[in-house]
N, C-alpha and C positions, 0 to 999 in steps of 0.2 A: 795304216793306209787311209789317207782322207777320203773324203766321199766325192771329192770331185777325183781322186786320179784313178776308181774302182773302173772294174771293165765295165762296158756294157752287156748287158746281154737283155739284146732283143728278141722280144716275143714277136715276131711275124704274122701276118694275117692266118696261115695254113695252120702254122702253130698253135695259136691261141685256139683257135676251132677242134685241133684237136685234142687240147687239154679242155675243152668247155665237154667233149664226149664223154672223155675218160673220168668226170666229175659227175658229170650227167648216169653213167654206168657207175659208179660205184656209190649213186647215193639210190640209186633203183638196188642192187642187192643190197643193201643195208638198212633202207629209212622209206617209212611207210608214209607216202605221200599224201593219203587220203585226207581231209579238213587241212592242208597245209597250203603256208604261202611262201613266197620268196621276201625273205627281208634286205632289204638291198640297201646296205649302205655306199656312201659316198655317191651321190648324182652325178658327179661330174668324170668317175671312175670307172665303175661296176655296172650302169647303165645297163652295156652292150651282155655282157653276161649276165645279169638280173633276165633279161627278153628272150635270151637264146635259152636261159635255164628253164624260164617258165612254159613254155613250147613244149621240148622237148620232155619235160617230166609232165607234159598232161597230162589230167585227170579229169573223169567223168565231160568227157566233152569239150574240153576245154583249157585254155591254158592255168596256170598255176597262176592266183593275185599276186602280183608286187605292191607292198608298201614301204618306201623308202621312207630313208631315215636319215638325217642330214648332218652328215661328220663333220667338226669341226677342224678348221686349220689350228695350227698353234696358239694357245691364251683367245681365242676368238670367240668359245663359247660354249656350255656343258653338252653333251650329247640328253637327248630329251627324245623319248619316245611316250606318244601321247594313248593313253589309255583303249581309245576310241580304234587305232591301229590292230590292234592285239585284241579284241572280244571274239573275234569274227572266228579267231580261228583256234584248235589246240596243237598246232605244232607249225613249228617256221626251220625254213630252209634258210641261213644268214649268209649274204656271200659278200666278199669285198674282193674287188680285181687280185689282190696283194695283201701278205701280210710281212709288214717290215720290224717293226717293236710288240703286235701285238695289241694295244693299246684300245686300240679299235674294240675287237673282240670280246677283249677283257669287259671294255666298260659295257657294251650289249648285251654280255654273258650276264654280267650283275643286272642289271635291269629287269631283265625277263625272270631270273629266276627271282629276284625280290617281286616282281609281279605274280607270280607261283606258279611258273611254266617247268614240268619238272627238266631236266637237264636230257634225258635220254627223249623227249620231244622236240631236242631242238639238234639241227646240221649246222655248224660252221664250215664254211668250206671256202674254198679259195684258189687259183689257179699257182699262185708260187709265195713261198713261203720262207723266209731266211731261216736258216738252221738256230741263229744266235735269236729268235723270237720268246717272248715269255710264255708266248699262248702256240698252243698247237693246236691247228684247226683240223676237224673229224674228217677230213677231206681235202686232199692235194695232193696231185699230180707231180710237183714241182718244188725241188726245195733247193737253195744255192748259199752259196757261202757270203752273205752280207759282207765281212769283213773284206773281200777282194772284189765282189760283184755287184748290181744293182742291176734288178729288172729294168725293162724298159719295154711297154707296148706299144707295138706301129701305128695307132692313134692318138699319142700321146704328141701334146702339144708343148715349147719349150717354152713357159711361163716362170715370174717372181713362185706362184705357188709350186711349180715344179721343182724348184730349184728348193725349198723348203722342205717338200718331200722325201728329195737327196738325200737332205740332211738329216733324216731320221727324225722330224716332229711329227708325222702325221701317221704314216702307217704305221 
């Protein structure tokens, strides 16, 4: 099945709110937030869940840091995360709206732990997840069948980048 004739399945406003809970709840029993930040990939994605994450998992007074990190589209350009990001703290929370190839994750997973963050310091998570993914993230609510489906969130705007994303180069 192509990626344009795949269902939709849209994440709705009430919806997505309550997968950002249900993410938010399973990274409190499991991952110890204390010196943590939210690593928020994709700006133009994850935003909205990077803000809502860091709120709700505060700590000591205060919300959780975000430091994004900036994904690139297709051949556009290496993922790079600058040292200066990463001292402040010993464990990061990484989230990206979606995980569609995995790609993402992979490459920040290498990163960090080539930086020497050990592995059980760091949360992947993500609000939905395609089954056919290389990477499985430590945290999703949401997993669908890529080969038939492709997410879709109700703030999602129909862009040339959108339409790339479809297509499997980005997430």
């Amino acid at each position: 099945m192509s990626s344009m004739s795949k269902r939709n399945l849209l994440i709705d406003r009430d919806w997505e709110l309550r997968l950002v809970d249900k993410v938010c709840d399973d990274i409190r029993s499991t991952f110890n937030v204390e010196h943590c930040a939210v690593l928020q990939l994709s700006y133009e994605y994850s935003g909205l869940l990077a803000q809502l994450m860091a709120h709700k998992l505060s700590y000591a007074d205060g919300p959780l840091d975000i430091e994004p990190v900036n994904i690139p589209y297709a051949n556009e350009f290496s993922v790079h995360i600058h040292p200066d990001q990463l001292d402040p703290y010993e464990r990061f929370i990484v989230v990206d709206s979606g995980c569609l190839s995995g790609k993402n994750f992979t490459n920040v997973e290498r990163i960090l732990l080539d930086y020497g963050f050990a592995r059980s310091h760091l949360c992947f998570c993500c609000l939905a997840t395609d089954l056919n993914s290389r990477f499985k993230p430590d945290v999703c609510p949401l997993w669908f069948n890529g080969d038939t489906d492709m997410v879709h969130f109700w703030w999602e705007t129909k862009t040339s980048h959108f339409n790339t994303k479809y297509s499997g180069d980005r997430l």
